[in-house]
C-alpha positions as CSV (number, residue, x, y, z in Angstrom):
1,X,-21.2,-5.3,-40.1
2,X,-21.7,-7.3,-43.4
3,X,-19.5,-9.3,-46.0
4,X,-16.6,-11.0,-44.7
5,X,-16.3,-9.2,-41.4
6,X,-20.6,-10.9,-40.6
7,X,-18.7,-14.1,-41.8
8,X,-16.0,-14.1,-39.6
9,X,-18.2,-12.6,-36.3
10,X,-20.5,-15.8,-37.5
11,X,-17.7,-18.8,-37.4
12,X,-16.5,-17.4,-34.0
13,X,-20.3,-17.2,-32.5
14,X,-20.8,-20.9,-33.8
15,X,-17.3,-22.3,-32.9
16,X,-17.6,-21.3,-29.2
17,X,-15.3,-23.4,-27.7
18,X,-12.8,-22.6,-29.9
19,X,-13.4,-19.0,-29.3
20,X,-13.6,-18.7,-25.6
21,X,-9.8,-21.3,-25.5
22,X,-8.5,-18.6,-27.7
23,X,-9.9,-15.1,-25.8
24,X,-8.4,-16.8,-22.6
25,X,-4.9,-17.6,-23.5
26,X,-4.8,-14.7,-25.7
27,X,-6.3,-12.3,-22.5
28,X,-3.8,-14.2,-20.2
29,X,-1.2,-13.9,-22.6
30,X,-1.6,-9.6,-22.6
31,X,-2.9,-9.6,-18.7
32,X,-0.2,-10.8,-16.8
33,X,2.7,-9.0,-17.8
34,X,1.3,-5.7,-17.1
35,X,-0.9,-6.6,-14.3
36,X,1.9,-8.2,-12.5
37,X,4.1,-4.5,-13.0
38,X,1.1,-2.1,-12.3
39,X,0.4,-4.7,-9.9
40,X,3.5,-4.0,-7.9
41,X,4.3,-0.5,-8.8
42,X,1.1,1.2,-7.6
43,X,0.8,-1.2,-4.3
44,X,4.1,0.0,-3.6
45,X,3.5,3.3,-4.4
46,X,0.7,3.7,-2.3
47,X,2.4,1.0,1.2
48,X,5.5,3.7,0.8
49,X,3.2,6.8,1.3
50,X,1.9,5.7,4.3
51,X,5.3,4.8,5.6
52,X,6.8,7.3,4.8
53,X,4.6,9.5,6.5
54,X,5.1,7.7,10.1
55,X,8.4,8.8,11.3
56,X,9.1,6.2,13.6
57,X,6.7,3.3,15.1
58,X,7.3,1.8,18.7
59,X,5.9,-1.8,19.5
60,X,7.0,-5.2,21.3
61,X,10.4,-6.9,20.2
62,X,9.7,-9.5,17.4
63,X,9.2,-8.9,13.4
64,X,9.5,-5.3,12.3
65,X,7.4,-6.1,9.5
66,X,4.1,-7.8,11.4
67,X,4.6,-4.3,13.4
68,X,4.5,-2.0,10.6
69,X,1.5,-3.8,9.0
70,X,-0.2,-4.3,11.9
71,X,-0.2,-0.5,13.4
72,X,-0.2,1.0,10.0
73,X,-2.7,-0.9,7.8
74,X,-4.4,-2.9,10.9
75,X,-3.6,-6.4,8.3
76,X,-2.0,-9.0,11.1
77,X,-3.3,-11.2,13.6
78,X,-3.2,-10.4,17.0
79,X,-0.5,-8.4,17.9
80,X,2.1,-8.6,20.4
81,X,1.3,-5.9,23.3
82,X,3.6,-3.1,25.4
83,X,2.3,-1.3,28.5
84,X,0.9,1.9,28.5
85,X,3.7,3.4,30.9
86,X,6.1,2.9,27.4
87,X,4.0,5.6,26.0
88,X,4.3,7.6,29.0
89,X,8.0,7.2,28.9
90,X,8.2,8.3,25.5
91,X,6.4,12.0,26.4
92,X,8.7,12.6,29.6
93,X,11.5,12.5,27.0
94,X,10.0,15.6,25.2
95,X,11.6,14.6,22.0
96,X,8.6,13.1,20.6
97,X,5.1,13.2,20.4
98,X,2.9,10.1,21.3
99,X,0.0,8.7,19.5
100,X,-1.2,5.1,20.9
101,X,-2.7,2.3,19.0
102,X,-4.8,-0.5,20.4
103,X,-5.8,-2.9,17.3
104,X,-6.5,-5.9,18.9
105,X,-10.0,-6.1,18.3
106,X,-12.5,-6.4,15.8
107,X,-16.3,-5.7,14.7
108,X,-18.1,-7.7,12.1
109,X,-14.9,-8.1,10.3
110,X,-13.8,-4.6,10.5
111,X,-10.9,-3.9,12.9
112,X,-11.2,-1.6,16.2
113,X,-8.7,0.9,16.1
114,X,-8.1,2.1,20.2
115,X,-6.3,5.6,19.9
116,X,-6.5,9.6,20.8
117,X,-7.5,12.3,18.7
118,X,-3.9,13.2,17.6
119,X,-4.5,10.1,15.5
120,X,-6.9,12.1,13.2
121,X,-4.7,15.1,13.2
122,X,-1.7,13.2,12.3
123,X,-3.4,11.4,9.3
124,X,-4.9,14.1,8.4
125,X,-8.4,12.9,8.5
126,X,-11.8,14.6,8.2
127,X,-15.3,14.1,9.0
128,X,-18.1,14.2,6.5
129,X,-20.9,13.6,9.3
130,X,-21.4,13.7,13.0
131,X,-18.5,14.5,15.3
132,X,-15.2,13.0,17.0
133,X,-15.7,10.8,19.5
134,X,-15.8,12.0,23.2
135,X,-17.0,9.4,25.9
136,X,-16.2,6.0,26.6
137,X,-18.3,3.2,24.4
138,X,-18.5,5.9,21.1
139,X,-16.8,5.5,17.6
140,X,-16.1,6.6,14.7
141,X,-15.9,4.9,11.7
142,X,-14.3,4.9,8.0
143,X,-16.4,5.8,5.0
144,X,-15.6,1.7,3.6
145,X,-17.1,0.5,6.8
146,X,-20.3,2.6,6.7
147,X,-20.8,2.0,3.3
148,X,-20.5,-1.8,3.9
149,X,-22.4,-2.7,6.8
150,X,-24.6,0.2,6.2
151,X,-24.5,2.1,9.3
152,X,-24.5,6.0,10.2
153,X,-24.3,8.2,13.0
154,X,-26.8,7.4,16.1
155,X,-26.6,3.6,14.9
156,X,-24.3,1.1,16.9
157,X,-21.6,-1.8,16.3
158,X,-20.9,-4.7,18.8
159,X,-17.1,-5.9,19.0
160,X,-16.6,-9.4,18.1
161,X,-15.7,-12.1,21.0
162,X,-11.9,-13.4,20.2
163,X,-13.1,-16.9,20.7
164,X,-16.5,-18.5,20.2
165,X,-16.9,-20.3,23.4
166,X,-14.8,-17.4,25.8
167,X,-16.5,-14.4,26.5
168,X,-15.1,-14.0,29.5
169,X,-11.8,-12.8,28.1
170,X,-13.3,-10.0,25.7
171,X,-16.2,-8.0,26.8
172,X,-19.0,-8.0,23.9
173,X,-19.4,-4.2,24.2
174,X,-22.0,-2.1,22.3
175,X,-20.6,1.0,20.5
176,X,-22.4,4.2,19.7
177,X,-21.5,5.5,16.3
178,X,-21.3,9.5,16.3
179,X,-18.9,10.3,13.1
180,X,-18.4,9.4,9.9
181,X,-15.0,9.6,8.3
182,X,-14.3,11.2,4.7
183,X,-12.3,9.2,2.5
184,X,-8.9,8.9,2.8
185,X,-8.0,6.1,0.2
186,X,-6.1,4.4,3.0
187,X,-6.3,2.1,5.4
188,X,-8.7,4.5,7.5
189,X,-11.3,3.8,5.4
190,X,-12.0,0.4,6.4
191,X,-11.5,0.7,10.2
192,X,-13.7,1.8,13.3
193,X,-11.7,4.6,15.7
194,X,-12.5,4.3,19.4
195,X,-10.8,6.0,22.5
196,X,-8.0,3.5,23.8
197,X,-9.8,3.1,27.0
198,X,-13.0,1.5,25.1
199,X,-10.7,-1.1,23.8
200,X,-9.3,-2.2,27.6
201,X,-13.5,-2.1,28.6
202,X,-13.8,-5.0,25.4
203,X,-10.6,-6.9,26.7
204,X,-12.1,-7.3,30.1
205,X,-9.7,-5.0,32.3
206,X,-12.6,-2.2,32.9
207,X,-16.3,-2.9,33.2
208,X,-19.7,-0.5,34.2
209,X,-22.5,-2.5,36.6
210,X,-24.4,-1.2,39.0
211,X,-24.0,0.8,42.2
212,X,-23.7,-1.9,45.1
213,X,-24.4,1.3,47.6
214,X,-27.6,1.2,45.9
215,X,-30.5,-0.5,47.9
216,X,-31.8,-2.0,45.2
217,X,-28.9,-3.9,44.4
218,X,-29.2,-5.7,47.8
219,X,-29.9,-9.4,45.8
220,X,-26.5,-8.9,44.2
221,X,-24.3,-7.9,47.0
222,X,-22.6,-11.6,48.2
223,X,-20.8,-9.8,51.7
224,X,-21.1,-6.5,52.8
225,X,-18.1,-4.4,55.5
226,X,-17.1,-1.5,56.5
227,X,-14.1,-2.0,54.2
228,X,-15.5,-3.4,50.9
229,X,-18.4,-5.3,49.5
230,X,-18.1,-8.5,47.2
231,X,-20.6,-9.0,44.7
232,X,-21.9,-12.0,43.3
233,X,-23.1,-13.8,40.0
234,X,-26.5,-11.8,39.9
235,X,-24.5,-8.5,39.6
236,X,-25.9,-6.8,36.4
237,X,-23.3,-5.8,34.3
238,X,-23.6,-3.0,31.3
239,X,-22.8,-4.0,27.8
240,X,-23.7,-0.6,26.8
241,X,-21.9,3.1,27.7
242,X,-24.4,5.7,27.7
243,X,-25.1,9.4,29.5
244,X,-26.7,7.7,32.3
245,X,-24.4,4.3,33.5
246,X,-20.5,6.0,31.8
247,X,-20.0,7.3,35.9
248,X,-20.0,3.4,36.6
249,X,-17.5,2.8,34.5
250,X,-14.1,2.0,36.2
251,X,-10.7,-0.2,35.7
252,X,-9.2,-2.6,38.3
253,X,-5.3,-1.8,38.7
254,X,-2.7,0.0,37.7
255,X,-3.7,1.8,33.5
256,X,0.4,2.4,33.2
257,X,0.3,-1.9,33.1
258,X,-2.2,-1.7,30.5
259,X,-1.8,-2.8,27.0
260,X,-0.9,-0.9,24.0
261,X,-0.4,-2.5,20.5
262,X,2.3,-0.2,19.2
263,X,3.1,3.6,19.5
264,X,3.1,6.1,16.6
265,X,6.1,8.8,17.8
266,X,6.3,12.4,15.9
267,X,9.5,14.0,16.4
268,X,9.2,17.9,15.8
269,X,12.9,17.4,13.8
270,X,15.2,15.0,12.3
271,X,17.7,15.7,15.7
272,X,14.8,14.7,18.1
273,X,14.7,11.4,15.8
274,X,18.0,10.8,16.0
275,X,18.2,11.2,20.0
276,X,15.0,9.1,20.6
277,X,16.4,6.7,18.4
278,X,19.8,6.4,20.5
279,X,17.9,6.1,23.8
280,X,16.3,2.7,22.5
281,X,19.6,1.2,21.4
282,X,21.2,2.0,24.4
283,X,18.5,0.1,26.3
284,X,17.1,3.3,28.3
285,X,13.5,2.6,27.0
286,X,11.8,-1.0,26.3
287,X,10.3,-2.7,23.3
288,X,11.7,-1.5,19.8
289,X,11.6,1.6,17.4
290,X,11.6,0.9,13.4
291,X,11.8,3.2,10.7
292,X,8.1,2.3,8.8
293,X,9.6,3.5,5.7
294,X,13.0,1.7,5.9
295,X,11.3,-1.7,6.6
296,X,9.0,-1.7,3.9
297,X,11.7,-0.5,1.7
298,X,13.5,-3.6,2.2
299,X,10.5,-5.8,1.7
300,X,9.8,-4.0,-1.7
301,X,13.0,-4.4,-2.8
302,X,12.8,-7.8,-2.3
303,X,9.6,-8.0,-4.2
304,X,10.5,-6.0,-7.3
305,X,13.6,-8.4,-7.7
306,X,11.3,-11.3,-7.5
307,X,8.7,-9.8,-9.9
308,X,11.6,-9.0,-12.5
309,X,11.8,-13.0,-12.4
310,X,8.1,-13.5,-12.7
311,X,7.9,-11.2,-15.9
312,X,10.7,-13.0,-17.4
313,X,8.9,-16.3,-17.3
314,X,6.1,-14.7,-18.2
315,X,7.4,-13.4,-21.5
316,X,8.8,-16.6,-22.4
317,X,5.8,-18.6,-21.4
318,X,3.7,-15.3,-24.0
319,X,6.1,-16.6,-27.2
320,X,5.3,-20.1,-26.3
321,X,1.7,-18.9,-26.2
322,X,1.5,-17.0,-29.5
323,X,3.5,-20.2,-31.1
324,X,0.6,-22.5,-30.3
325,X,-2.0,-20.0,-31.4
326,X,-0.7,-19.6,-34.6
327,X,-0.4,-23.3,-35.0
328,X,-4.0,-23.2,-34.1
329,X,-5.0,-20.9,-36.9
330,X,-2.9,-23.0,-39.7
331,X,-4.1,-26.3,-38.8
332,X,-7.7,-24.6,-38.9
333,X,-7.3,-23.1,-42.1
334,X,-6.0,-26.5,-43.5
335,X,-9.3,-28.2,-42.3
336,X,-11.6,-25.0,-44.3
337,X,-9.7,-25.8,-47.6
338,X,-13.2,-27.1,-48.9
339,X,-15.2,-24.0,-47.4
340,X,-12.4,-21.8,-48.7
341,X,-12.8,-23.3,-52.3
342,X,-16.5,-23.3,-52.2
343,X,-16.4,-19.6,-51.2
344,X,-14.6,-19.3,-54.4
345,X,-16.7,-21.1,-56.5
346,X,-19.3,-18.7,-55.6
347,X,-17.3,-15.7,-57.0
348,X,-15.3,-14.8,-53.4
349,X,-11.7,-13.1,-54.1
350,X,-8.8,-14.0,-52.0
351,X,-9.1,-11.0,-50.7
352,X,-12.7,-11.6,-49.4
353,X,-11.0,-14.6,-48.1
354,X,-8.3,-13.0,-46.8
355,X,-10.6,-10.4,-44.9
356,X,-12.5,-13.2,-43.7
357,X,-9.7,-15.2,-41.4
358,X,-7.8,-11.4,-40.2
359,X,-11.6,-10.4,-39.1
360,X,-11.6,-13.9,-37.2
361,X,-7.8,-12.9,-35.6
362,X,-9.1,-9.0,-35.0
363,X,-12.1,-10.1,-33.2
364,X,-10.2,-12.4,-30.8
365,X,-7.2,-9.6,-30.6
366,X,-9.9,-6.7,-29.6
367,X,-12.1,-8.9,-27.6
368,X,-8.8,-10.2,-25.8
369,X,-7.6,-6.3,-25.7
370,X,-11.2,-5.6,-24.0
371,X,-10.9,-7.9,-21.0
372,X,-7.4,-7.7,-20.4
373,X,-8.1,-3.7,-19.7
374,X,-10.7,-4.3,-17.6
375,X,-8.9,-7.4,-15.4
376,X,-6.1,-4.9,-15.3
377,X,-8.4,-2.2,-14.2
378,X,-9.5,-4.4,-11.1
379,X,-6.3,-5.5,-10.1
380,X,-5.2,-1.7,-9.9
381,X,-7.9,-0.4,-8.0
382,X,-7.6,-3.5,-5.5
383,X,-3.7,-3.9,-5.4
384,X,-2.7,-2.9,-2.0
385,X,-5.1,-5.0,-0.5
386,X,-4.0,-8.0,-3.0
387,X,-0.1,-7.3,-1.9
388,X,-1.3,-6.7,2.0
389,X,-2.8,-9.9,1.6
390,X,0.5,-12.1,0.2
391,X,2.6,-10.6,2.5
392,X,0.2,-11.6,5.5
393,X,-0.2,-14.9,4.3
């Protein structure tokens, strides 16, 4: 680099304010616009997909949408529940088959996914170490999650308490890690897959301690008949299932009562769809059945009109932009009349001049070009989380 091009690279270097006020309006100005479209387009494109490939999704009456986000990319709070026996109702029709989710729960910011091993059939979903989980207490978790908290198979996760203060109401329970997922680039990635029984052990509703027949558990025992035996506070319970205790294991009433976050149903045809459909609008089955696809449809149609708006302003606020940057670059070339004229004076064309001030402009257009690609690149790679995120706000 040398002549006017050095000359120009030199005033931009010394007049940094001036610089770094022009490379951000100038990057906003190309940013936006196309961020905001790719923005939309490929978060859509990929919120669709999965949709579209759940054929229908049962759950608790109440938004559609908080159900579908909830049981499809585990992104809502906690979500309404439905018993167990609604599963069970939907396999004695024989026009579906049912896969359940439990997503109530979470561990070190990743959530706990309760569900069977249809799950992983149905999504397709392979592993690239260890093997599917097969007793109570083991998991197996996305390739985001073991990349992030840096775990593996034969390592272990703990499930987060709901509340600081109340551990009574979830059980803190320790969770063997025996697979590894391969990436899916979808919400799989980021979430930990357990049986759906582990998940009723962490909400309290089944528990492992130790044998009260045992004579070494005489110190715990409270009463003791021929009927029953009543325990009291001393009673060591497990936090851990393993080989040895998983026999102690047991629930207290009746698993049909049990909760269930939603219900993933597979029709084997578009006429077992349409029949399962009718019997839940005539009332013969509770909660409700939504159409993933249909929903988010309607939510994206929404948001495309609203981003057709956004780009408008955007374009008008771009002109209004590039007016005041030009008006920048006259008013500046009005105060370098004298350095102009005493480039001249030392035998400078006005084509050296000329060079001089469009090197200024091409550095500040490339450099502009330069970030806005790579600000563009990031908000592509990250835009379903960044729309997940809006729409759970």
């Amino acid at each position: 680099m040398k002549g006017a091009l050095l000359l120009g690279w030199r005033y931009l270097a010394h007049h940094r304010l001036k610089t770094v006020v022009l490379l951000a309006s100038v990057t906003l100005m190309m940013f936006l616009p196309s961020a905001t479209r790719l923005l939309v387009a490929d978060s859509a494109k990929a919120l669709t997909a999965r949709a579209e490939q759940t054929p229908l999704l049962i759950g608790a009456k109440g938004s559609e949408l908080e159900l579908v986000l909830n049981a499809l990319y585990f992104h809502s709070g906690r979500p309404p529940e439905i018993p167990h026996q609604l599963l069970d109702e939907i396999d004695e029709t024989g026009l579906a088959s049912p896969i359940p989710l439990n997503t109530r729960f979470q561990t070190r910011g990743a959530p706990i996914v309760g569900t069977n091993l249809d799950y992983f059939s149905f999504r397709k979903l392979q592993l690239s170490d260890g093997r599917m989980m097969g007793l109570l207490g083991e998991c197996v978790v996305g390739v985001n999650v073991a990349r992030s908290l840096q775990v593996g198979v034969g390592d272990s996760l703990v499930s987060s308490p709901e509340t600081v203060f109340d551990l009574a109401g979830v059980y803190p329970l320790k969770m063997n890690i025996v697979g590894v997922l391969e990436s899916s680039a979808s919400a799989d990635d980021d979430a930990v897959f357990v049986d759906i029984r582990t998940t009723w052990v962490i909400q309290g509703l089944g528990h492992g301690h130790q044998d009260l027949q045992e004579a070494t558990a005489g110190s715990a025992v409270l009463n003791r008949s021929k009927e029953s035996i009543t325990a009291n506070a001393s009673l060591v319970q497990y936090n851990e299932i393993t080989t040895e205790n998983v026999r102690e294991f047991h629930f207290h009433g009746d698993t049909t009562g049990f909760p269930l976050s939603a219900v993933i149903a597979v029709p084997a045809n578009e006429k077992d769809s349409t029949l399962l459909r009718g019997r839940f609008q005539e009332g013969t089955i509770g909660g409700q059945l939504v159409i993933p696809g249909q929903v988010l449809g309607e939510l994206l149609n929404t948001v495309f009109t609203v981003q057709n708006y956004v780009i408008l302003g955007m374009a008008m606020l771009s002109l209004a932009t590039v007016a005041v940057i030009t008006l920048v670059f006259l008013l500046s070339q009005q105060l370098r009349r004298g350095e102009f004229y005493t480039l001249k004076r030392m035998g400078a064309s006005r084509g050296f001049v000329a060079t001089l001030v469009a090197s200024e402009l091409g550095f500040v257009l490339l450099g502009s070009l330069l970030l806005a690609t790579l600000m563009t690149w990031v908000a592509r790679t990250y835009a379903t989380e960044i729309l997940l995120t809006f729409m759970t706000l």
